[in-house]
N, C-alpha and C positions, 0 to 999 in steps of 0.2 A: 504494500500500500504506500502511496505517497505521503508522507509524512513531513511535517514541519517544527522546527528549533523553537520552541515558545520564548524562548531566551536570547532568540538573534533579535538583528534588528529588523527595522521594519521594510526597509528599503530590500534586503535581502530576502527574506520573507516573500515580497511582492514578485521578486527576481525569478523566484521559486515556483512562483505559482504562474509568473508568468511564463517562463518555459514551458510547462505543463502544457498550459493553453494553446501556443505555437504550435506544439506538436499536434495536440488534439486536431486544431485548424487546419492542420498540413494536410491529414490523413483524410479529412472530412471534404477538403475541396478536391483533392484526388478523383479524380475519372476511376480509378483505378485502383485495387490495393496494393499502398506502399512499402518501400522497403529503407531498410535502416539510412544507407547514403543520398538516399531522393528527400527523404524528410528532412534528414541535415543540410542538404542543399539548400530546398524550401525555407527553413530557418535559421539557417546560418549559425547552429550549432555544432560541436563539434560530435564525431560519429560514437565517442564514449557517453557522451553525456547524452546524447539522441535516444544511444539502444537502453540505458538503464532507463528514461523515463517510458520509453514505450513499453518496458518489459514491467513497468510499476501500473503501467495506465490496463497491461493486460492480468495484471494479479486481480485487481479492483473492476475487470469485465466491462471497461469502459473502451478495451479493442480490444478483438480478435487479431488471432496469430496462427496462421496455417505454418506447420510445421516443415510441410512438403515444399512450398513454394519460399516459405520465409519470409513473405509479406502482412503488412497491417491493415487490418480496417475498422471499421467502426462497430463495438460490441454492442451486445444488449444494454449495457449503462450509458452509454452513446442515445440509441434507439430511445428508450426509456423519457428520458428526458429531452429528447427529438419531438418525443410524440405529447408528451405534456406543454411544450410550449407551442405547439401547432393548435393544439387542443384550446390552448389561452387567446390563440392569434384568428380569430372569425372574422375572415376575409370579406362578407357580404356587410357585416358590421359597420365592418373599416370604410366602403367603398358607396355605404348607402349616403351618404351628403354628397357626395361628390358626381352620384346619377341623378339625385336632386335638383343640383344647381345645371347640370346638363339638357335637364326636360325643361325648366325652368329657363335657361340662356338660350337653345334652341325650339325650344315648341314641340321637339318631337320625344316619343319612348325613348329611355335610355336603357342599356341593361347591364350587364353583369356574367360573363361566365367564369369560370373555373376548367382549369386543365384537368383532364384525371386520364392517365395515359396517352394514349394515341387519339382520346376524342375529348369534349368538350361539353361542358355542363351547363344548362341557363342557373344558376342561382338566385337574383333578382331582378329586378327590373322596375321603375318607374313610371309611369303610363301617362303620355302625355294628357295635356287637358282638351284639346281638340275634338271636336264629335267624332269625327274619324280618325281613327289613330290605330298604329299598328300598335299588336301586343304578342307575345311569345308565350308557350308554356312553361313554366317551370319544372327543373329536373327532367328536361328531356335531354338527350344524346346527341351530339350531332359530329360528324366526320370531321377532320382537320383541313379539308381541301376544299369544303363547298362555305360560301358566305362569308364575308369580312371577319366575324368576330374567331370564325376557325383560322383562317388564313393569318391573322394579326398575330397568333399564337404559334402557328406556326412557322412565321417568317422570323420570331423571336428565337425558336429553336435553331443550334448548332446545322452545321450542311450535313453532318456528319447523322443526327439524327432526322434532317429533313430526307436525305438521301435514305436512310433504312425506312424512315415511314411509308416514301413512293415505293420502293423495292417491293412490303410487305403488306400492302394494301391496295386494294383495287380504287381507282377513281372513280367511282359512280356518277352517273349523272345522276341530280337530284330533280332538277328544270335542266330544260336544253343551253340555258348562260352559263350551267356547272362547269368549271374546267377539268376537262378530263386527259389530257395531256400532260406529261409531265414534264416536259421542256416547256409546254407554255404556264405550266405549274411554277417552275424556277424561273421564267421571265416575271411571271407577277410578283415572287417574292424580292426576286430585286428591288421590283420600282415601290414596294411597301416600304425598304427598307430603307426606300432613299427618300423618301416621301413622311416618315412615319406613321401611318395610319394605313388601314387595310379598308377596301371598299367594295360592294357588291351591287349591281344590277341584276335582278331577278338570280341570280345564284341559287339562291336556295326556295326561297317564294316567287312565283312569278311575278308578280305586282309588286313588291317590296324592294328598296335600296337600303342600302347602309352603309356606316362607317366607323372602325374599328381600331383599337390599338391596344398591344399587346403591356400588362400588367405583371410586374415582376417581385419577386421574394427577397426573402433579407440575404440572401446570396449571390442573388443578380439572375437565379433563374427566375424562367417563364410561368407563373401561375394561374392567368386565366387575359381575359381581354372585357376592358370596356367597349360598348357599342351605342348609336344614335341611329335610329330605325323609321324610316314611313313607305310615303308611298315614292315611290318613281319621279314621280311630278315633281316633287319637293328636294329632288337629289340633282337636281342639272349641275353643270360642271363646276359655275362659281362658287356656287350653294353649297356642294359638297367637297369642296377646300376647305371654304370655311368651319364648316362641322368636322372636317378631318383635325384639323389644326386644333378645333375645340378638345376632340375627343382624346387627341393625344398631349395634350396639357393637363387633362384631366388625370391620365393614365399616369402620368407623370408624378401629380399628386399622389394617389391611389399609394402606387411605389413607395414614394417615401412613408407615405405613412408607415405602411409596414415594414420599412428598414432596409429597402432597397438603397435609398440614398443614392447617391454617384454612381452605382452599380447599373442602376438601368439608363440607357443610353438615348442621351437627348436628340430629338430631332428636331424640324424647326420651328423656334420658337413662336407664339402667340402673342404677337405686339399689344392686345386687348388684355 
């Protein structure tokens, strides 16, 4: 167990626990499980002082240690308190004033999804005031390729996972505007990404537009996508700049709240 000098000082002390943490961090943002020299790289510790705290962080089940390979990752004490602070952190919570102010700035639905593997979840949504106005269901499913608010999320993801999701998943059309090519799949992601926001014409509903942007974690990964939703009409081209640019400022907030901070990657700004 890692253990501390109740007799040191305080600065030392701190030293102590902050190594600890280093490590932890190391392993934790790892693609991959690591090994003793990649963590000391990572932290700029040296490779004695790296293997003893790992080897203290695995007595205390807070990493795994395959024997075989001799790599680290993250144990059940890791997990444990993974899942407790996720638990604390209610992302529709977080994100409900800020679809507020959206159906509010723009006049139309705003919504809310959530990533959960390869597809995408509605969690909330705000309902314009409008007689007619678009609405979504909630906790329904939708694929990563069809409609802005999947594509925003997925144009957030690595190429590396954009490329296994086309590999291992069929493009379906959902309406005949669905993109079901995957070269013209990675040309949309492009211009999302240069754009910041993701946009649909009948994608998914035939009569429906949107515009979308991808909503990031206290890590910098991808967690779900704000969206601004109506009809066609209401999406022409200046129109739906304008809402992009909203929705991805919004996103922006969204982010930080949850601790993304500097992590999630600015696009361009909203002079309003």
């Amino acid at each position: 167990m890692i253990t501390e000098d109740v007799n040191a000082p305080a600065t030392q002390t701190r030293s102590t626990i902050g190594r600890a943490v280093s490590v932890i961090d190391a392993v934790a943002r790892s693609p991959h499980s690591s090994g003793v020299s990649s963590v000391a790289r990572e932290t700029g510790l040296s490779k004695a002082v790296t293997h003893r705290i790992l080897r203290e962080l695995v007595a205390c089940q807070f990493l795994g240690f395959d024997e075989e390979s001799k790599l680290y990752r993250l144990g059940p004490g890791a997990l444990s308190i993974g899942l407790a602070a996720v638990r604390e952190l209610d992302i529709p919570a977080v994100a409900h004033r800020h679809l507020a102010y959206l159906t509010e700035r723009t006049g139309q639905t705003s919504t809310l999804s959530i990533r959960q593997g390869w597809s995408r979840v509605y969690a909330d949504q705000v309902l314009s005031h409008h007689e007619i106005r678009m609405s979504v269901a909630l906790g329904t499913t939708h694929p990563l390729h069809a409609g802005s608010s999947s594509k925003a999320i997925l144009a957030a993801m690595p190429d590396s996972e954009i490329a296994d999701y086309i590999a291992h998943h069929r493009l379906d059309s959902v309406t005949e505007a669905t993109i079901t090519s995957s070269s013209a799949l990675w040309e949309d992601i492009a211009r999302i990404r240069e754009l910041g926001y993701a946009s649909s014409l009948g994608e998914r509903q035939v009569a429906a537009a949107s515009v979308a942007a991808a909503v990031y974690g206290v890590t910098g990964q991808v967690v779900g996508s704000i969206s601004v939703c109506g009809t066609k009409e209401l999406f022409q081209s200046d129109e739906r700049h304008l809402m992009g640019r909203a929705v991805a400022r919004a996103a922006r907030e969204v982010s930080a709240d949850l601790g993304a901070g500097s992590l999630a990657p600015d696009s361009e700004e909203d002079p309003t």
